[in-house]
C-alpha positions in Angstrom: 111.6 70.7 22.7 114.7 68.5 23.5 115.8 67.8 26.7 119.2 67.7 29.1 121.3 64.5 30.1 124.0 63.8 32.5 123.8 65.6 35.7 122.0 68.4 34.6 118.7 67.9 35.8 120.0 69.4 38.5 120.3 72.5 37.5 116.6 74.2 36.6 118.2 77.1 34.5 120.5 74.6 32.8 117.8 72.4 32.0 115.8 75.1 30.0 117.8 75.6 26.9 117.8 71.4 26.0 120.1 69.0 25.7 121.8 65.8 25.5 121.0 62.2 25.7 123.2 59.7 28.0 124.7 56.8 26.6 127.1 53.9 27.2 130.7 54.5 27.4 132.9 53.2 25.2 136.2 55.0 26.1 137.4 57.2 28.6 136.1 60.5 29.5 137.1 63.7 27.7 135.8 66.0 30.8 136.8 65.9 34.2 135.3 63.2 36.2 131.7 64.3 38.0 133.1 62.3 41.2 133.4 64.6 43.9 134.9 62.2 46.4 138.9 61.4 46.9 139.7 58.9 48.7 138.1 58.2 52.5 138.3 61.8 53.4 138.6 64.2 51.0 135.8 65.3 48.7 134.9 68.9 47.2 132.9 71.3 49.4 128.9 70.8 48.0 128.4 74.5 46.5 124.6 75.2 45.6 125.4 78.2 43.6 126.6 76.4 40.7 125.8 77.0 37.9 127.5 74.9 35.1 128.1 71.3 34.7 130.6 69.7 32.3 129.6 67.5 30.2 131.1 64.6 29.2 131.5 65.5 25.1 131.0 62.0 23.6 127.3 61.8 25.9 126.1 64.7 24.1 123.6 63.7 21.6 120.0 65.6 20.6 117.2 64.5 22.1 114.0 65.7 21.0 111.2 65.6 23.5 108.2 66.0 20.7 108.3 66.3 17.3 109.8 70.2 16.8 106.7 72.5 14.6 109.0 75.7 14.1 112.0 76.2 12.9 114.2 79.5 11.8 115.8 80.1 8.7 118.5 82.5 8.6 120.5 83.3 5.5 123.4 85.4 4.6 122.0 89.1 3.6 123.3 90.8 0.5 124.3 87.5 -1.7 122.4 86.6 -4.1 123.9 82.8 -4.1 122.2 82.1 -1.2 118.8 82.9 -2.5 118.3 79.5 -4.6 119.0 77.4 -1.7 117.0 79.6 1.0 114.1 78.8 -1.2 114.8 75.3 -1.9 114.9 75.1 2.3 112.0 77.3 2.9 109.7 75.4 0.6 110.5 71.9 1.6 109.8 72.8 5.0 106.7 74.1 4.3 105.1 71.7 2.2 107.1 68.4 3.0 107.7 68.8 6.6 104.6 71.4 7.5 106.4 73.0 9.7 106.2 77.1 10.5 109.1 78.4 8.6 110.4 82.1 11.0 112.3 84.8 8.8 113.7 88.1 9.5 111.3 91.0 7.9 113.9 92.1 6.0 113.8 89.1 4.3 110.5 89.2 3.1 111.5 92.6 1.4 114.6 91.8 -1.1 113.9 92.8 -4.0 115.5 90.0 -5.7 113.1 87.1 -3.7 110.0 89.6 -3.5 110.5 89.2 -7.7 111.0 85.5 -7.9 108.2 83.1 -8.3 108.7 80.6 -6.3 108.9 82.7 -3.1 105.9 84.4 -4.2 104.2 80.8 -3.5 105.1 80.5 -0.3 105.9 84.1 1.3 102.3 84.5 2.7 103.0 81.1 4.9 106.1 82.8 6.5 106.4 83.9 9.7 108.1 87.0 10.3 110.1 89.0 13.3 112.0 91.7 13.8 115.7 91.9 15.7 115.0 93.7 18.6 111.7 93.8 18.7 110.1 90.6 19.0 110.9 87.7 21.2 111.5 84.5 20.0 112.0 82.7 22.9 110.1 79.6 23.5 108.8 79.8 19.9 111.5 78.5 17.6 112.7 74.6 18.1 114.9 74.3 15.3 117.5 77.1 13.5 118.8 76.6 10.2 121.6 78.8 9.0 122.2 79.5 5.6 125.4 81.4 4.8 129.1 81.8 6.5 130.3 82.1 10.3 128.3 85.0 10.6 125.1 83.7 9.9 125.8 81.6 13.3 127.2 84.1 15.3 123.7 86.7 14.1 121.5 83.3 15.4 123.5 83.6 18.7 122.8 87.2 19.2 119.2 86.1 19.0 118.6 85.0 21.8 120.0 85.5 24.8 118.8 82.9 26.7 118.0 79.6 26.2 119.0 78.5 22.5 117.3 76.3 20.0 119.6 73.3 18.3 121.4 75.3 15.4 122.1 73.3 11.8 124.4 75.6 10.0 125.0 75.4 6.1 128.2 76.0 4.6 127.1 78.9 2.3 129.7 81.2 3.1 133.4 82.7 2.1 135.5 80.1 5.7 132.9 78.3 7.0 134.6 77.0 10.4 131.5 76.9 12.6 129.2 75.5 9.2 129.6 72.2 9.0 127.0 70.9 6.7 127.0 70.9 2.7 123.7 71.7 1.2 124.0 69.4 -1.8 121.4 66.7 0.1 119.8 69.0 2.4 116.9 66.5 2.6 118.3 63.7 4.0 120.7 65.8 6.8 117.7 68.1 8.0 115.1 64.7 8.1 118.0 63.1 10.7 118.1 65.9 13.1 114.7 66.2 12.8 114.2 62.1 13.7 117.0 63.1 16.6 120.2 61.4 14.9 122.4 63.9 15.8 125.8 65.0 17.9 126.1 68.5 19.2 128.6 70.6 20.1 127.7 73.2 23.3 129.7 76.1 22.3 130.2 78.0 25.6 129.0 81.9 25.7 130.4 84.7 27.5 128.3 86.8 29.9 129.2 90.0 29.3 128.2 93.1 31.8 128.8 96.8 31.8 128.4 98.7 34.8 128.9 102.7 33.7 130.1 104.9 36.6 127.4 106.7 35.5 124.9 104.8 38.1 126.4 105.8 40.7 125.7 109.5 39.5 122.4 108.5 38.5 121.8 107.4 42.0 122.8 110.8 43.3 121.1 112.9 40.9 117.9 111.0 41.0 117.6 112.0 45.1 117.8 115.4 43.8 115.1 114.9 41.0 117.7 114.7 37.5 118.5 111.7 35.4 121.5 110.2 33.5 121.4 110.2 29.9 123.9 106.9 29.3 122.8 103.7 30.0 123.4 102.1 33.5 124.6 98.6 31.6 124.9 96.5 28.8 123.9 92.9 28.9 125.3 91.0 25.9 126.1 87.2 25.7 128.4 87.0 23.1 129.9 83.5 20.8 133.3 84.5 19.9 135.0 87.2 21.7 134.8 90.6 23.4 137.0 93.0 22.2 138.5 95.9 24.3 140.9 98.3 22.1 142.0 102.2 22.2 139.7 103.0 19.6 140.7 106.0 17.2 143.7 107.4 20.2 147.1 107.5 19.2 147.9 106.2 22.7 148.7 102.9 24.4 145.6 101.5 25.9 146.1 101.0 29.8 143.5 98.5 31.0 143.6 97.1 34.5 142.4 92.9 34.6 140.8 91.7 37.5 140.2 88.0 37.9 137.6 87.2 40.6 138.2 90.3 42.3 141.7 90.1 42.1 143.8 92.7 40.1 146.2 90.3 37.7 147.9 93.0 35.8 147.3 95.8 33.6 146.9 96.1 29.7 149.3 98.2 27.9 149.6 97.8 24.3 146.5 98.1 21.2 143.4 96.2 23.5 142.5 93.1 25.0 140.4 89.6 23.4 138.7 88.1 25.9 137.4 84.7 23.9 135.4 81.2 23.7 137.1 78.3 22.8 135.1 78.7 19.8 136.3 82.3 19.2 139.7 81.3 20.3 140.0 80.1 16.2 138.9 84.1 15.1 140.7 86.8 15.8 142.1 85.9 19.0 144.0 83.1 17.4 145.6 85.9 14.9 146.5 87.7 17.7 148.9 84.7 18.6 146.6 82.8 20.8 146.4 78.8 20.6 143.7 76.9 19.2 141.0 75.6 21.6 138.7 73.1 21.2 134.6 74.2 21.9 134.1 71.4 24.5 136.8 72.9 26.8 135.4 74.6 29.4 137.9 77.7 29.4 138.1 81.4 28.7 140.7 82.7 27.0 142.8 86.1 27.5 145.2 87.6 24.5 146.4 90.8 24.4 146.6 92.9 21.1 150.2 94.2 20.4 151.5 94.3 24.0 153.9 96.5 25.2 155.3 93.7 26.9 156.9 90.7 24.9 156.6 88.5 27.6 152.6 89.4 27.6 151.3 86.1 26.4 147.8 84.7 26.1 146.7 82.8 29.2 143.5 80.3 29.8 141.5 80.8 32.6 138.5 78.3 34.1 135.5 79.1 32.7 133.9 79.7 35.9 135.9 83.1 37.0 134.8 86.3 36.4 137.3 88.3 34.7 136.3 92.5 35.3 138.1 94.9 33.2 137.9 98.4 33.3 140.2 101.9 32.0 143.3 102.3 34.4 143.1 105.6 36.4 146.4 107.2 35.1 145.3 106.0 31.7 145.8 108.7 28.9 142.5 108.0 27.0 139.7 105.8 27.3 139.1 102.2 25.5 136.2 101.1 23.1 134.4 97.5 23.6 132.5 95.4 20.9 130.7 92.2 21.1 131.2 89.6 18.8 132.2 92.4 16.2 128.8 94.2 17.2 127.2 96.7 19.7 130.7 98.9 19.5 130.5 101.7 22.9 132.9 103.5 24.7 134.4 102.9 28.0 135.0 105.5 30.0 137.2 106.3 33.6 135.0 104.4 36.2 133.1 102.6 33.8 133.8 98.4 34.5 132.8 95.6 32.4 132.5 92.1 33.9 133.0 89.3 31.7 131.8 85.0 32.5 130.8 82.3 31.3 127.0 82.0 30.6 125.1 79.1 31.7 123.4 79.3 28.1 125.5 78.1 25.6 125.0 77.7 21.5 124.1 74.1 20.6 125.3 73.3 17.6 124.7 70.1 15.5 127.6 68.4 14.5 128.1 67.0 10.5 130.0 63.9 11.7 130.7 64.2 15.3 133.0 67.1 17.7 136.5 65.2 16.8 135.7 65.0 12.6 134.2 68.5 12.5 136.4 70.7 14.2 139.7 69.5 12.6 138.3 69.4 9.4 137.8 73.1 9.9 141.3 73.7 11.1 142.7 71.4 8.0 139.8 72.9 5.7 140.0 76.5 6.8 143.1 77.0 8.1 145.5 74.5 6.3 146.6 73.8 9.9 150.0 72.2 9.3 149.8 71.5 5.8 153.3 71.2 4.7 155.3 69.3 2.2 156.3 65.8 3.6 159.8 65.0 3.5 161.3 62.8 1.6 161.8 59.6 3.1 165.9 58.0 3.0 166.3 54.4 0.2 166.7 51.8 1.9 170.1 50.9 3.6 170.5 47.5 3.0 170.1 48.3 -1.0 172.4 50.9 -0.8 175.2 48.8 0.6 174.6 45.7 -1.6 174.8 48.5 -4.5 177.7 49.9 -3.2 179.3 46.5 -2.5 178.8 45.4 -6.0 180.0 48.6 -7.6 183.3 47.7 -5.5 184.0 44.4 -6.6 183.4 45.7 -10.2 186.3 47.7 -9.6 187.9 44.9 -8.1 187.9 42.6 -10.9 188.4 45.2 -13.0 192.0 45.8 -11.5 192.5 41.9 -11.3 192.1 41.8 -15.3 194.7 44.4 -15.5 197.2 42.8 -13.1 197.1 39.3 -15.1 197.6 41.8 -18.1 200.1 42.6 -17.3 
């Protein structure tokens, strides 16, 4: 129930998901400039398939259109220090904010919460769902996240669509993408309910694959037989695709395609294709650099190359990158999605890779500047280092150096009238 700012009303399928209230500059823009004119003649061809509109970062703050009724609680699974706060949340909700607190079934059946009273209160008044199974969209305006970076990245894989504003609570072992303390969980959840909020759009990837198999499919279905493998997988994904050479003691050999274009091929252990906000995972261990979520970008790193002058590269967000098994290649290559969904890809088999029009809203502790590099200096002790020790100061140094001169002065002027 929150709505879309600057320039994309424009845009029905962006306009969907929600959004971002427009306000009054007061610096200078950290996106490029919407201005599609230069100078008398020149402007940018009007395209009407796009799709996605930067933003201008600092304009993007929630906006709710009603007051939100639903909201879904997802905590960490297996860790019983969560369970104390996930109540806390759950009942506050309920009976302070009567709102209609979601939870995974799953939930509902620990045995450590199914055991405690003051779940027992409230578990009748839950709603429940199932991954996979039920849909939530268009039912849930609010996500709270209770746990570590994977409580976000589970949220994500949610919905694959439009997503609901996302309040994530450090409760985990990092904590990059969890910005909030629970300590006064009362007071942070009532201001992005009342719509005092910034938000960071994490950008998605799109991620397609088309098996060879269709083709066959095609073929045999004129004759009356079906495939058994899936035509394609349709995964939107918050960190990164991941294409490796699986359990083969051979180089992977992956050809990259970049808007139909063949850039160059893949030899070495696999392939990240990221987000900025995955570009801080695993791609960054790979040797990638550190991207921040408001740029719109994809990023490429290879895994171990067999080149050393393979480096990562950034890409627009708006190609599509297709990557698919060379034909020569001696074995084939495995693909996961955000650490999930792991399958094999075979000789023919192609999976096409952009950026989705639906990206993760997240709601910012302080604002997209504060949070983010208080991850990196929080989570990564990015450049912590022992400061070097700054020179005395000159002019002391000569006066003390001066002095201890003429002492030796006068100390030979005593001896010479000695003598």
């Amino acid at each position: 129930m929150w709505r879309s700012g600057d320039g994309a009303e424009s845009n029905p399928e962006f306009c969907e998901f929600a959004g971002i209230n427009s306000m009054r500059r007061t610096r200078s823009l950290n996106a490029p400039s919407p201005i599609q004119q230069f100078g008398p003649c020149g402007r940018i061809m009007k395209n009407s398939a796009m799709v996605m509109t930067i933003q201008d970062p600092a304009s993007q703050r929630l906006t709710w259109y009603k007051p939100p009724l639903t909201v879904l609680v997802i905590k960490k699974v297996r860790d019983a220090a969560v369970l104390q706060p996930f109540i806390q949340l759950v009942k506050w909700l309920i009976q302070e904010k009567h709102m209609v607190v979601f939870v995974e079934s799953s939930v509902l059946e620990e045995p450590l919460l199914k055991g405690h009273g003051a779940f027992l209160s409230i578990r009748d008044k839950l709603m429940s769902f199932k991954e996979g199974k039920d849909d939530l969209t268009d039912k849930i305006d609010f996500i709270a996240c209770l746990g570590g970076d994977g409580t976000l990245l589970y949220a994500s894989s949610l919905f694959q669509q439009s997503v609901p504003p996302v309040m994530a609570f450090h409760l985990g072992s990092l904590g990059f993408l969890t910005p909030f303390e629970f300590d006064n969980f009362q007071d942070q959840v009532t201001n992005v309910l009342e719509g005092h909020a910034a938000l960071t759009l994490r950008s998605r990837l799109r991620c397609i694959i088309i098996r060879r198999d269709k083709e066959i499919k095609d073929a045999n279905e004129n004759n009356g037989m079906k495939s058994r493998r899936p035509n394609s997988t349709n995964l939107l994904v918050l960190n990164e695709v991941v294409i490796d050479r699986g359990p083969s003691p051979y180089l992977s050999n992956i050809d990259l395609f970049l808007d139909g274009r063949h850039i160059t091929s893949v030899q070495g252990d696999g392939l990240i294709v990221s987000t900025p906000t995955g570009s801080t995972a695993y791609a960054v261990a790979a040797g990638a650099s550190m991207i921040h979520p408001s740029v719109p970008a994809i990023m490429v790193t290879p895994i171990c190359p067999h080149s050393l002058s393979f480096r990562p590269i950034v890409v627009p967000a708006g190609v599509e990158l297709k990557i698919s098994v060379s034909p020569d290649s001696r074995n084939t290559a495995w693909v996961s999605f955000d650490g999930r969904n792991r399958q094999e890809l075979c000789h023919g088999d192609s999976l096409r890779v952009t950026t989705s029009i639906y990206p993760v809203p997240s709601i910012c502790s302080q604002d997209q500047i504060a949070d983010w590099f208080d991850s990196l200096a929080e989570c990564l002790h990015w450049n912590v280092r022992k400061k070097q020790k700054h020179l005395d100061d000159y002019s002391s140094y000569t006066s003390s150096h001066s002095s201890s001169n003429d002492t030796l002065d006068s100390i030979d002027r005593v001896d010479n009238l000695d003598t």
